[in-house]
C-alpha positions as CSV (number, residue, x, y, z in Angstrom):
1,X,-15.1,-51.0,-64.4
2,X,-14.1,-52.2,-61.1
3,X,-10.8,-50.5,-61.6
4,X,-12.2,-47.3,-62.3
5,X,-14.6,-47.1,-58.9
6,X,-11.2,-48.5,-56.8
7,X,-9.4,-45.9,-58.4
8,X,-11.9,-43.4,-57.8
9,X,-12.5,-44.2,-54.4
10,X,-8.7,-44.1,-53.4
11,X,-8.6,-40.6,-55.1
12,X,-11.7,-39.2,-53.1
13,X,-10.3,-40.2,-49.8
14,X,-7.1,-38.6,-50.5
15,X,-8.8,-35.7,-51.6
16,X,-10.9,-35.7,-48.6
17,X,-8.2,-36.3,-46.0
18,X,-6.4,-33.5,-47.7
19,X,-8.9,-31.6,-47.7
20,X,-9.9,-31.5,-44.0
21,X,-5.9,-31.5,-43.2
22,X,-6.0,-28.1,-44.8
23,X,-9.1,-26.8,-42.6
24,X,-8.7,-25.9,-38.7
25,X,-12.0,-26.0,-38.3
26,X,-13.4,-22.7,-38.1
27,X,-13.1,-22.8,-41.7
28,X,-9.9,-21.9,-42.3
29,X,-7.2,-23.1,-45.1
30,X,-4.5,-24.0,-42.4
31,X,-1.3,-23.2,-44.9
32,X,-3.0,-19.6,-45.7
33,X,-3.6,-19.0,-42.6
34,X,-1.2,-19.7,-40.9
35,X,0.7,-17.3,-43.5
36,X,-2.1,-14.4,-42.1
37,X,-1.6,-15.5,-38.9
38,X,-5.2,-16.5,-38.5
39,X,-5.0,-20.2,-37.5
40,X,-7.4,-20.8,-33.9
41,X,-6.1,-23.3,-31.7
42,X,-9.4,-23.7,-30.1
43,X,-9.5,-21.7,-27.6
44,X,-9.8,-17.7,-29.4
45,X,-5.7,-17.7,-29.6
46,X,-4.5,-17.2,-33.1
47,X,-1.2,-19.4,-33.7
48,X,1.8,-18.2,-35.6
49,X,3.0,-20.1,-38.3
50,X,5.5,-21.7,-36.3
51,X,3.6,-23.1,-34.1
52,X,1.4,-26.7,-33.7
53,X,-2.5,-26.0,-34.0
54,X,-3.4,-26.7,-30.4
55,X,-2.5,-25.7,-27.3
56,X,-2.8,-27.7,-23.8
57,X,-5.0,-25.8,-21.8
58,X,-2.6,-24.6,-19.2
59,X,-1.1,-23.1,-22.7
60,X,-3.7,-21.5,-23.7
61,X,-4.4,-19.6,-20.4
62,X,-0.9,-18.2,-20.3
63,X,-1.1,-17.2,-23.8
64,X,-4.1,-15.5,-23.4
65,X,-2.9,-13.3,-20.6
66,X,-3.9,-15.3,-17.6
67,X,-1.1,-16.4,-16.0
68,X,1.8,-14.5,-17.7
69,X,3.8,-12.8,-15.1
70,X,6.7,-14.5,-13.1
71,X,5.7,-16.2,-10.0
72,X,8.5,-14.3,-7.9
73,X,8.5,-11.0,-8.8
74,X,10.3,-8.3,-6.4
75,X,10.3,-4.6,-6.3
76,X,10.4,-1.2,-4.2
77,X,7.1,0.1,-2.6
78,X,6.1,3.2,-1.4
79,X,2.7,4.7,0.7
80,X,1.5,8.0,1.5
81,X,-1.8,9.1,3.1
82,X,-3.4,10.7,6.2
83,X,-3.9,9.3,9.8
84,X,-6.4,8.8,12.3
85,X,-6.0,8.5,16.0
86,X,-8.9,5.9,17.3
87,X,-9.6,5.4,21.1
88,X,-8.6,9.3,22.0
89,X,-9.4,10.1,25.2
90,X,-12.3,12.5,25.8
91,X,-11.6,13.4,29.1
92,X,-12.1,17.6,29.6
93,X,-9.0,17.9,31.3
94,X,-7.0,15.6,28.8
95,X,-8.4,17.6,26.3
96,X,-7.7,20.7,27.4
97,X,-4.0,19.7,28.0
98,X,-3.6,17.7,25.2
99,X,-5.8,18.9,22.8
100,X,-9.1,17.5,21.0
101,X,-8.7,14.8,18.7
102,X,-10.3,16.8,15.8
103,X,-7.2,19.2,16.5
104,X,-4.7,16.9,15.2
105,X,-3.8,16.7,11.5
106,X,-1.9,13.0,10.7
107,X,0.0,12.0,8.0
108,X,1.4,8.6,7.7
109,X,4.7,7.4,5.3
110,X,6.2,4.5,4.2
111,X,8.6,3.4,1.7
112,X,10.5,-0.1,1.6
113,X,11.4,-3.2,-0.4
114,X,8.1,-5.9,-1.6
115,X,8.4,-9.5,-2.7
116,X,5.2,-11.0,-4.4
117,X,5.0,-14.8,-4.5
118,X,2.4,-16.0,-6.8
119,X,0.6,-19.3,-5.4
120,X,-1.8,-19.5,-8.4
121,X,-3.9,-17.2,-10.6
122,X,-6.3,-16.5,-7.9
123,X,-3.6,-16.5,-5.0
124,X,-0.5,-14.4,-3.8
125,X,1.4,-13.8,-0.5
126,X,3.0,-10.5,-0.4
127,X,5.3,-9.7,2.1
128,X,6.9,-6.1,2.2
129,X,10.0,-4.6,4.6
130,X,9.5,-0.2,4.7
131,X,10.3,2.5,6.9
132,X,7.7,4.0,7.8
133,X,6.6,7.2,9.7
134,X,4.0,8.4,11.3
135,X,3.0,12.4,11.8
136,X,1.0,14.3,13.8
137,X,0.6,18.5,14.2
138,X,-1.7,20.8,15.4
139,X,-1.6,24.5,15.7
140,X,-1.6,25.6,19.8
141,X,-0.4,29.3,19.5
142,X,-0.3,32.6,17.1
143,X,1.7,35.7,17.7
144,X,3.4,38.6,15.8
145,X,7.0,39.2,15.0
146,X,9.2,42.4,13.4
147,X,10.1,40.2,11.0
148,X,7.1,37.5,10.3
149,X,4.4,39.6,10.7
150,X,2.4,37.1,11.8
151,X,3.4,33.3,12.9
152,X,2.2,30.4,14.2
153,X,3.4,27.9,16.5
154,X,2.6,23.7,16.0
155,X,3.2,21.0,18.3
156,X,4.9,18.3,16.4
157,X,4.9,14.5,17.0
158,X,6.5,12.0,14.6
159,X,7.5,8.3,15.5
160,X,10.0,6.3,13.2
161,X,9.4,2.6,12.6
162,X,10.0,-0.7,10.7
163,X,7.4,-2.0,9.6
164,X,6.4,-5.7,7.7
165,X,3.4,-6.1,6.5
166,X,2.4,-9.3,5.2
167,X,-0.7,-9.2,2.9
168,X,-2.8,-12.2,1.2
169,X,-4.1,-11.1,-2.3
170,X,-7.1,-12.7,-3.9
171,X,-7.3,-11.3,-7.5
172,X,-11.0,-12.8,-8.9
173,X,-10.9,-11.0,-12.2
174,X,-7.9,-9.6,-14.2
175,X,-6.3,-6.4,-13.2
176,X,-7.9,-6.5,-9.8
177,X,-7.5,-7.5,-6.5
178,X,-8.3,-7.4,-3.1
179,X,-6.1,-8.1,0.2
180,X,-5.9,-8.5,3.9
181,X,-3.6,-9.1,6.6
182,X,-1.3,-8.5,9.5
183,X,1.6,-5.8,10.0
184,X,4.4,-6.0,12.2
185,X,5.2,-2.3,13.4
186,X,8.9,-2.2,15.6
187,X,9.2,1.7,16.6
188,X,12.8,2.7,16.8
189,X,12.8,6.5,17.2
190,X,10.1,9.4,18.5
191,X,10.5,13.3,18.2
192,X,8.6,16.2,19.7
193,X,8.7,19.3,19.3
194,X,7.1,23.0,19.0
195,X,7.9,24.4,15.4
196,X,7.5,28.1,14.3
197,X,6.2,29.1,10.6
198,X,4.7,32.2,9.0
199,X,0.7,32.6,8.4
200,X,1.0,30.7,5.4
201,X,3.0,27.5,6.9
202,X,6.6,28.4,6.2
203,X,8.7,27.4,8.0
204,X,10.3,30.4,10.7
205,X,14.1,30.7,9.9
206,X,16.4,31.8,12.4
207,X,20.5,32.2,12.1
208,X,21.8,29.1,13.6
209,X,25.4,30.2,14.7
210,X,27.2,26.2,15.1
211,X,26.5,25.7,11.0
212,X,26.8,29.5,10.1
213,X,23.3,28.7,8.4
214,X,19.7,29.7,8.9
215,X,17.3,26.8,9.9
216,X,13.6,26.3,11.2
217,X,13.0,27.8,14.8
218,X,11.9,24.8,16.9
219,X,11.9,23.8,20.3
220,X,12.3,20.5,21.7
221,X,9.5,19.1,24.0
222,X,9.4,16.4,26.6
223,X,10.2,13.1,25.1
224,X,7.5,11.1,23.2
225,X,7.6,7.4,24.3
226,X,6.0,4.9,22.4
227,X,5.6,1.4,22.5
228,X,8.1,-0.9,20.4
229,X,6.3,-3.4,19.2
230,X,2.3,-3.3,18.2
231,X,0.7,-5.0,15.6
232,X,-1.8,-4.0,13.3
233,X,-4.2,-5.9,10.5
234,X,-4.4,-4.5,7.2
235,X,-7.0,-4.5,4.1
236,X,-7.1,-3.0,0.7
237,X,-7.9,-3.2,-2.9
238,X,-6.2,-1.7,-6.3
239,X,-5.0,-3.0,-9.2
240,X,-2.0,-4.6,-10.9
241,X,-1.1,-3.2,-14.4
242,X,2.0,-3.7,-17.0
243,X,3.7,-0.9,-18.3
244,X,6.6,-0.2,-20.1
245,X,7.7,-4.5,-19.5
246,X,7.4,-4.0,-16.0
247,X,4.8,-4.4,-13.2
248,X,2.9,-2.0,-11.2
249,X,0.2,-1.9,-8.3
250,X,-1.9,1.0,-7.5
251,X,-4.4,0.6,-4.9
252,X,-5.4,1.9,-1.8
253,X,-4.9,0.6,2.2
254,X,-6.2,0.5,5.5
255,X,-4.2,-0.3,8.3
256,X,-5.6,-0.6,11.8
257,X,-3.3,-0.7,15.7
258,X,-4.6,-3.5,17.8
259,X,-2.4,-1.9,20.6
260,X,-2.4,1.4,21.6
261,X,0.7,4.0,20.7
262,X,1.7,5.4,24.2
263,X,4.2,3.8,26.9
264,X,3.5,5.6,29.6
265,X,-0.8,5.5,28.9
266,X,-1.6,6.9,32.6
267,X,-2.2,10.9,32.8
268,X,-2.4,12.7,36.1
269,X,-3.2,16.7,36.6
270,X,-1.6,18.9,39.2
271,X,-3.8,21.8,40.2
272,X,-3.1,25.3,40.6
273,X,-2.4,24.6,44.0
274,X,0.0,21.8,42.8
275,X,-2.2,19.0,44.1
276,X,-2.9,16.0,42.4
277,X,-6.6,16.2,40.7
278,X,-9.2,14.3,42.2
279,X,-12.2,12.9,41.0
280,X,-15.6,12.5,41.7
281,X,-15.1,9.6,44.7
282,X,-11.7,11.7,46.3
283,X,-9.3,9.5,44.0
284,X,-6.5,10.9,42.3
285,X,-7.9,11.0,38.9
286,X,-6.1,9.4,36.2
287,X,-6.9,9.9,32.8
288,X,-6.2,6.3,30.6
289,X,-4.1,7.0,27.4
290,X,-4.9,4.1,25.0
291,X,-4.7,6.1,21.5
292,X,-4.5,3.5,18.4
293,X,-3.2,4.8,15.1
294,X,-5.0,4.0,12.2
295,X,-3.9,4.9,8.5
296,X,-5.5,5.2,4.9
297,X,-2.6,5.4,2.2
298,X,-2.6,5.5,-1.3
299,X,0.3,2.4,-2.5
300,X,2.2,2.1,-5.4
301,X,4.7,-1.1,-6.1
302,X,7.4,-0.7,-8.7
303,X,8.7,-4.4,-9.7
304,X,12.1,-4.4,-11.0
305,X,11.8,-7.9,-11.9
């Protein structure tokens, strides 16, 4: 009798430990389902049948989607949007030289190279090189033409620069995130300009005898200087998405000068009399120039790996 409850009791505990070696504890037979592919390692990831039953936690996270991309990744980036001149002087006489600020349509471009370092899940520096230009137009004359009908004439001012942005991303759920920083801007080229076009914005062609070719009718203005270097801070928001095996952002960005654009920021007025203006205490008047550029771009990064 005592042989048959030892006996018994050796075959229940080998039953038993068999029995809870075959369930993961979410009541699942571990050999069937790991043949479904339905074994939980604890923490909603179903495991493969190749693989142990748990995960460490850091391995669960990066299973599960959290922390799955590289933490270098680089790519190309490109920006497009409209402009906005703050700190425009209101002055009648500016104005009325110049134009009102409301006049100017701006148009802002960049397109470079991005690097994005990923400090943690929550954290990544992302530091960009582009070329980058800014445009601005506004209509100051119509007229008629044999051939045109009708045209218009715009003044024209674009300035060329390099620019580096360096932007600090905070991404507190998935997909999204949000960022703020500074921007280098280094502006290596200006032009300026009076361009011709039909009513309709095409551009006026003329025969250009030196290339035997037609081109746009323009004339070239006084020289636009600008100031080399001026920094600017930067804030945006968007989102970071997978397609295809590769990484994308979409998101939008606000960049803001903390200097303003013009060298040569002090404008005097010569009368019809070819004096210098004078204002209301006798004083030459002198009209400040301290217009900042400020842009709103729609961004899109490409990573190639």
């Amino acid at each position: 009798m005592k042989k048959f409850i030892l006996a018994s009791t050796i075959a229940m505990m080998c039953l038993s430990a068999n029995a809870f070696a075959e369930d993961d504890g979410y009541g699942n037979d571990i050999p069937a389902a790991r043949e479904e592919g339905t074994v939980d390692d604890g923490y909603g990831n179903k495991l493969p049948a190749n693989e142990p039953e748990y995960k460490t936690y850091g391995e669960a996270r990066s299973s599960s989607g959290n922390v799955s991309s590289p933490v270098l990744n680089l790519g190309l980036h490109i920006g497009f949007g409209f402009g906005s001149l703050l700190s425009y002087p209101s002055h009648p006489l500016y104005t009325e030289y110049k134009g009102k600020k409301d006049e100017w349509d701006n148009y802002s471009i960049d397109f470079g190279g991005i690097i994005k370092y990923r400090v943690n899940s929550l954290l990544t520096i992302v530091p960009e090189v582009n070329l980058g230009f800014g445009i601005s137009s506004r209509e100051i004359d119509r007229g008629y033409d044999w051939k045109w009908s009708e045209y218009k004439v715009n003044e024209s001012r674009m300035f060329m620069n390099v620019n580096v942005p360096i932007a600090f991303r905070l991404t507190p759920i998935q997909y999204l995130y949000l960022e703020a920083g500074a921007r280098l801007n280094f502006n290596v080229g200006t032009s300026h300009s009076n361009d011709y076009t039909d009513k309709d914005g095409n551009p006026y062609m003329v025969y250009d005898p030196e290339s035997g070719t037609e081109k746009q009718y323009s004339q070239k203005l006084s020289e636009w200087k600008v100031n080399t270097f001026i920094p600017s801070v930067i804030a945006g928001v968007g989102g970071s998405f997978k397609m295809k095996g590769r990484d994308f952002d979409f998101g939008i960005r606000f960049s803001w000068d903390l200097v303003g654009l013009e060298k040569d920021n002090e404008v005097e007025f010569i009368d019809e009399n070819n004096q210098f203006v004078k204002d209301e205490n006798g004083e030459k008047l002198v009209v400040k120039e301290e217009t900042k550029w400020m842009s709103f771009q729609f961004i899109m990064n490409f990573y190639l790996f």
